[in-house]
GULUMMI-58731 format. One record per residue (C-alpha): residue number from 0; residue in one letter; x, y negated, z. Coordinates in nm, 4 decimals. Example, Ala and Ser with C-alpha at 12.3 -4.5 7.8 and 13.67 -1.06 7.14 Angstrom:
% GULUMMI-58731
0  A  1.2300  0.4500  0.7800
1  S  1.3670  0.1060  0.7140
//
This chain:
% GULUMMI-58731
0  X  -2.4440  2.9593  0.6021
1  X  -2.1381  3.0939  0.4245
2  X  -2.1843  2.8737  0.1460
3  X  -2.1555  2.5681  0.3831
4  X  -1.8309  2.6870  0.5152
5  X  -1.7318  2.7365  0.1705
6  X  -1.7668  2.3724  0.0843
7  X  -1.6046  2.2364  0.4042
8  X  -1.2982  2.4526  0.2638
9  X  -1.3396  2.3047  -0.0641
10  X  -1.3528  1.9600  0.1008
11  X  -1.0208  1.9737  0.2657
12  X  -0.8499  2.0811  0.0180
13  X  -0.9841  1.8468  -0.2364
14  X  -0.8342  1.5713  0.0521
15  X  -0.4938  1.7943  0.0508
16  X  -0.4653  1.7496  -0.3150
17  X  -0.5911  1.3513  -0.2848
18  X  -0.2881  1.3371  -0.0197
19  X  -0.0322  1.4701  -0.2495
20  X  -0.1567  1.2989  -0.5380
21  X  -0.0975  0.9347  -0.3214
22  X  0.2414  1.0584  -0.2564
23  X  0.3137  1.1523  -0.5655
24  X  0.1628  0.8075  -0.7298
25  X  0.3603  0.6110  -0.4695
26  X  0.6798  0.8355  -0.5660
27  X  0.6596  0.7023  -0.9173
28  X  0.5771  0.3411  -0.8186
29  X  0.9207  0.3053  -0.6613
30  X  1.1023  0.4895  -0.9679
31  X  0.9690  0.2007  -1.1420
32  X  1.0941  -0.0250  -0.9451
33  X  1.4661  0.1902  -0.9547
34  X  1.3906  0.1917  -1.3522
35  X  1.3605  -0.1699  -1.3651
36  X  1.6830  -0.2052  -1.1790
37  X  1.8944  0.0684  -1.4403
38  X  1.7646  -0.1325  -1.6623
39  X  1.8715  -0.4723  -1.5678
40  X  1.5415  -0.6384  -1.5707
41  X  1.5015  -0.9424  -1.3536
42  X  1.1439  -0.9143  -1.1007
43  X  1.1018  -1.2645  -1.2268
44  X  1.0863  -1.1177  -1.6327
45  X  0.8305  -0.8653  -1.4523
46  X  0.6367  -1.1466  -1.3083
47  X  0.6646  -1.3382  -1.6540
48  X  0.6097  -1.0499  -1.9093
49  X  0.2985  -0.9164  -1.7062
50  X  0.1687  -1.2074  -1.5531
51  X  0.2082  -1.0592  -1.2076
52  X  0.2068  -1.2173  -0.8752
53  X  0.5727  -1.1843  -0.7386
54  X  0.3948  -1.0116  -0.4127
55  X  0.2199  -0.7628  -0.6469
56  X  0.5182  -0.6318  -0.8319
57  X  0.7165  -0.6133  -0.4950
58  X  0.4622  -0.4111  -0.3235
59  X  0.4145  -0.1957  -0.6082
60  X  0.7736  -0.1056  -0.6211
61  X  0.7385  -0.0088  -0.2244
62  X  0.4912  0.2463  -0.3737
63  X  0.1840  0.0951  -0.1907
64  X  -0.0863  0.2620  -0.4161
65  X  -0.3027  -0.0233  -0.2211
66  X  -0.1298  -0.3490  -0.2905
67  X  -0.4030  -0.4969  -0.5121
68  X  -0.7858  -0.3937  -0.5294
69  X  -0.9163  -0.1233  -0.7291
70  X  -0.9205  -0.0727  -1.0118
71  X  -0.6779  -0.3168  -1.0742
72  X  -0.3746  -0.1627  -0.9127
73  X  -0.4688  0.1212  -1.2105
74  X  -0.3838  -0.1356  -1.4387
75  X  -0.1150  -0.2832  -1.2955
76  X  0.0372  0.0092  -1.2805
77  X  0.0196  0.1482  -1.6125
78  X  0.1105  -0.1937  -1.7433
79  X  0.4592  -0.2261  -1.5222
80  X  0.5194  0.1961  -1.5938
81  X  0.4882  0.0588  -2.0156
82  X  0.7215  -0.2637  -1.9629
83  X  0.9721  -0.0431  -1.8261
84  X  0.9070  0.2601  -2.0867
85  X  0.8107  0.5200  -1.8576
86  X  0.5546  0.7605  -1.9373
87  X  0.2496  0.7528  -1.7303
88  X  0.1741  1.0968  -1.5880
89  X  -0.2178  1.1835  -1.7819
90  X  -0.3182  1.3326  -1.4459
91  X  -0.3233  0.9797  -1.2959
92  X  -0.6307  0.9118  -1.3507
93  X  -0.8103  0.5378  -1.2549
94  X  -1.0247  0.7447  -0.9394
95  X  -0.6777  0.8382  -0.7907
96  X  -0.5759  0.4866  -0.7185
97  X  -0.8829  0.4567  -0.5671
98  X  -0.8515  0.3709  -0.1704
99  X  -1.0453  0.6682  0.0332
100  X  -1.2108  0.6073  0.4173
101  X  -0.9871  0.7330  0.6725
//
């Protein structure tokens, strides 16, 4: 019986630190977008460079870890965080862009 309460704990906080880790994901998403702005790149050289839909680099720049499907927005956003010559943070990992059940 303790055990099982033990786990429950252990389940909401591995949600708490799921939460935070969207915000933080999102966070950086739009300081690409501000990035690509100090930097005077055009969203059509995005859209060109990366082969991106013009939707797709526009939503990622709102921070909407959920614009595209998984595992592609992964991809998409390593690949737009590399154009612009940001580091991607190691502790986003491909199962954090993943979209969890409400």
């Amino acid at each position: 019986m303790f055990n099982r309460g033990k786990s429950i704990k252990g389940s909401i906080n591995q949600q708490k630190k799921g939460f935070f880790l969207k915000e933080e994901i999102s966070d950086f998403l739009i300081n690409l977008g501000q990035k690509r702005t100090d930097l005077q790149i055009d969203v059509s050289q995005v859209v060109e460079k990366l082969k991106f839909p013009t939707r797709t680099v526009e939503e990622l720049e709102k921070g909407n870890v959920s614009f595209v499907q998984y595992p592609l927005n992964y991809f998409f956003s390593r690949q737009y965080a590399y154009l612009v010559g940001a580091e991607f943070p190691n502790h986003f990992n491909m199962q954090s862009f993943k979209k969890r059940g409400h």
